[in-house]
C-alpha positions as CSV (number, residue, x, y, z in Angstrom):
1,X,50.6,-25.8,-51.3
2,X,52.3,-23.4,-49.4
3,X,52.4,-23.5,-46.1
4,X,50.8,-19.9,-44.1
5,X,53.9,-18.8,-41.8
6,X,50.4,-17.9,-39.0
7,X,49.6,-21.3,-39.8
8,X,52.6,-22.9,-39.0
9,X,53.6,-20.8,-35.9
10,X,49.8,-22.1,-34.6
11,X,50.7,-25.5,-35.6
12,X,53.7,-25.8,-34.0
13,X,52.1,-24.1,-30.4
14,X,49.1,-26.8,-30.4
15,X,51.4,-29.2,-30.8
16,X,53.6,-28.4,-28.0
17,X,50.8,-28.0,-25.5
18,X,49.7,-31.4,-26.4
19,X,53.2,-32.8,-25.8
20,X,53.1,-31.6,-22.6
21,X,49.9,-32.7,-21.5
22,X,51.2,-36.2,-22.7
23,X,47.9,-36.5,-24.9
24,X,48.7,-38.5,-28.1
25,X,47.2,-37.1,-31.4
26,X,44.9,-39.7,-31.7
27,X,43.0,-38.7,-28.2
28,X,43.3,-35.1,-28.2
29,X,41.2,-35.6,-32.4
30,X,39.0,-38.0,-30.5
31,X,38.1,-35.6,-27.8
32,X,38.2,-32.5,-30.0
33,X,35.6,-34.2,-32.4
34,X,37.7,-34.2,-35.8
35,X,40.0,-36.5,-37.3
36,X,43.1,-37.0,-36.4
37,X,44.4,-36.6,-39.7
38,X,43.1,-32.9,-39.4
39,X,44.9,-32.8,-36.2
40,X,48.0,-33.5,-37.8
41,X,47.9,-31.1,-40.6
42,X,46.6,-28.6,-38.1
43,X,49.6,-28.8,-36.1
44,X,51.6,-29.0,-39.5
45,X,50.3,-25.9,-40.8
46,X,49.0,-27.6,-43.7
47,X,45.7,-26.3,-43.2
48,X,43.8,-22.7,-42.0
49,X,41.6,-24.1,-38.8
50,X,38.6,-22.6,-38.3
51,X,38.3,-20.6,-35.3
52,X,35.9,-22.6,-33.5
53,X,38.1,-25.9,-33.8
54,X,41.1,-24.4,-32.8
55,X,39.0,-23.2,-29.2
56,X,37.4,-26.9,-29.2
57,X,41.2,-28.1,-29.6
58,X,42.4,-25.1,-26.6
59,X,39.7,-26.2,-24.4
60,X,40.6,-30.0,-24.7
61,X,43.9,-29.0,-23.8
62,X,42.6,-27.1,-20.6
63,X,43.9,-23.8,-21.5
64,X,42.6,-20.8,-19.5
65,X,41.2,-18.0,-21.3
66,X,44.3,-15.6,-20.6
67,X,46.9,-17.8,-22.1
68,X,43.9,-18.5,-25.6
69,X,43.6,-14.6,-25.5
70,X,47.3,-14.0,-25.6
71,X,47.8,-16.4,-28.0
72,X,45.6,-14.3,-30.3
73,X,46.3,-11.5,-29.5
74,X,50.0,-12.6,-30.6
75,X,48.8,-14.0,-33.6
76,X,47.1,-10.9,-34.7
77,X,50.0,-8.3,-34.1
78,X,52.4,-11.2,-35.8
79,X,49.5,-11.0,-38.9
80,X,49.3,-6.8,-38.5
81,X,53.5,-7.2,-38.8
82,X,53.6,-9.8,-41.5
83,X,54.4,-7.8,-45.1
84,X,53.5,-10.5,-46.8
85,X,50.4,-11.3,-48.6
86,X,50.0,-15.2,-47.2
87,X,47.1,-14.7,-45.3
C-alpha cells in the first residue's frame, strides 16, 4: 500500500509531539484507547485516522486548540495544494 504523503506528514507530527512529551507509544495507545499497533502505523502513515482518534490522540498529548486548529488548517491548504490524486 502506498503510503498518503497527508498521512505521513500527520504521522511524522504526532510522533514528534509524543517524543517530546517523553510518552512512550505504548502509553500514549493506552491512554488514547486504541492499540498501540494503530499508534504506530498512525504515526507511520500507514493508515488514514479517523478524525476523532487523531483529537483523542491531540488531547492526550495536551495540545491547545490553537496549535490542533493550525495543524488542520495546514493540512487542508497542503491537501487544496497537493496535485495529486492520493487522497
Amino acid at each position: 500500500m502506498k503510503n498518503n504523503i497527508h498521512s505521513v506528514e500527520l504521522g511524522k507530527h504526532l510522533k514528534a509531539l509524543r517524543l517530546a512529551k517523553k510518552l512512550s507509544i505504548e502509553k500514549l495507545a493506552y491512554k488514547t484507547g486504541i492499540s498501540y499497533t494503530l499508534l504506530y502505523k498512525i504515526e507511520k502513515g500507514a493508515v488514514n485516522s479517523s478524525f476523532l482518534i487523531i483529537l483523542k490522540i491531540l488531547s492526550n498529548l495536551d495540545c491547545e486548540a490553537q496549535h490542533i486548529a493550525y495543524l488542520f488548517e495546514s493540512m487542508m491548504t497542503s491537501i487544496k495544494n497537493n496535485k495529486s490524486t492520493d487522497l
